[in-house]
N, C-alpha and C positions, 0 to 999 in steps of 0.2 A: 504494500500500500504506500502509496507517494502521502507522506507526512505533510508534503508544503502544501496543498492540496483543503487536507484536513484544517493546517493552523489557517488557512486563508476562509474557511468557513465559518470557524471558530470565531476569526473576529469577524465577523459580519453580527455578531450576538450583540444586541445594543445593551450599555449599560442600564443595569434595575432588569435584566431580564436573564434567565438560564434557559441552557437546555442540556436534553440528557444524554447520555453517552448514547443509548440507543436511537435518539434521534437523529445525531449527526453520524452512527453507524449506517443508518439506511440510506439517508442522503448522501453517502459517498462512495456505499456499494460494500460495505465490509462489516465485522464485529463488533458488538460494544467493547470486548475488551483490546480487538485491536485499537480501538480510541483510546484509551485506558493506557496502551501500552508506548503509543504516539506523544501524549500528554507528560507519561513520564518520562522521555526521552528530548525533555525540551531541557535544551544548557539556558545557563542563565540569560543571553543576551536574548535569544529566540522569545523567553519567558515574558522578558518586559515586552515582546511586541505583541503577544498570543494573547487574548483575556483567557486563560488556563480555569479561573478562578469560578467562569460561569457555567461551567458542565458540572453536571448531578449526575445523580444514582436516578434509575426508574420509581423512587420513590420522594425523589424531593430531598436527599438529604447527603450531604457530604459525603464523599468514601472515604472511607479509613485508609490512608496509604500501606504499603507492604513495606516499606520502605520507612514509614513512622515520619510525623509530625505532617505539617503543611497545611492539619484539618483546620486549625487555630486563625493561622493568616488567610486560608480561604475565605472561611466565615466572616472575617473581619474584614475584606474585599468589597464581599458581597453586602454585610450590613453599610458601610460607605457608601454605595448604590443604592440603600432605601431598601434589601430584600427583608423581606418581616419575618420567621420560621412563626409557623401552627407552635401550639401547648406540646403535639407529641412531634417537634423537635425538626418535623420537614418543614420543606418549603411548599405554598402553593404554588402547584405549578399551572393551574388555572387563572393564580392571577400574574405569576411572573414567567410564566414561560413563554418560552420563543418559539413564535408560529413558523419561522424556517426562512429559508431566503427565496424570493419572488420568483426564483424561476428552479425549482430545488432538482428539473433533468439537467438542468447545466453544471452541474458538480458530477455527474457520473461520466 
């Protein structure tokens, strides 16, 4: 899977909005975890240009890295942007999620 591909979708995610590893897995033709695995393979300078911070779980709520920490400074990204989390700790993704980009055959 062409990574550049993926991070140029990624920012197309407006700030105060997410989407979820499986949605930009469909839209680009591959797995949620190979997004998963794309995301983690961002060096730092990539980092700053990618919004990394707005992809979720199929449930609205941060992944746990395998790799350990990063869940802290996501969060803290995303409350920046105005994301609110529900009582049990997701996000709504009804009201912050990203409807996808305008033409979502032009990414495959």
């Amino acid at each position: 899977m062409d990574h550049t591909r993926l991070y140029k979708l990624i920012a197309e995610i407006p700030a105060g909005q997410v989407a979820t590893y499986g949605q930009l897995a469909k839209i680009v033709g591959c797995g949620p975890r190979q997004v998963g695995q794309a995301l983690g393979a961002l060096d730092g300078k990539t980092a700053k240009k990618v919004p990394w911070h707005r992809v979720v779980n199929s449930q609205g709520k941060i992944s746990v890295r395998s790799e350990g920490g990063g869940e802290t400074l996501q969060s803290d990204l995303l409350r920046k942007e105005g994301i609110i989390w529900r009582a049990s700790g997701r996000i709504d993704l009804n009201t912050y999620g990203w409807a996808g980009p305008f033409d979502p055959d032009g990414w495959r």
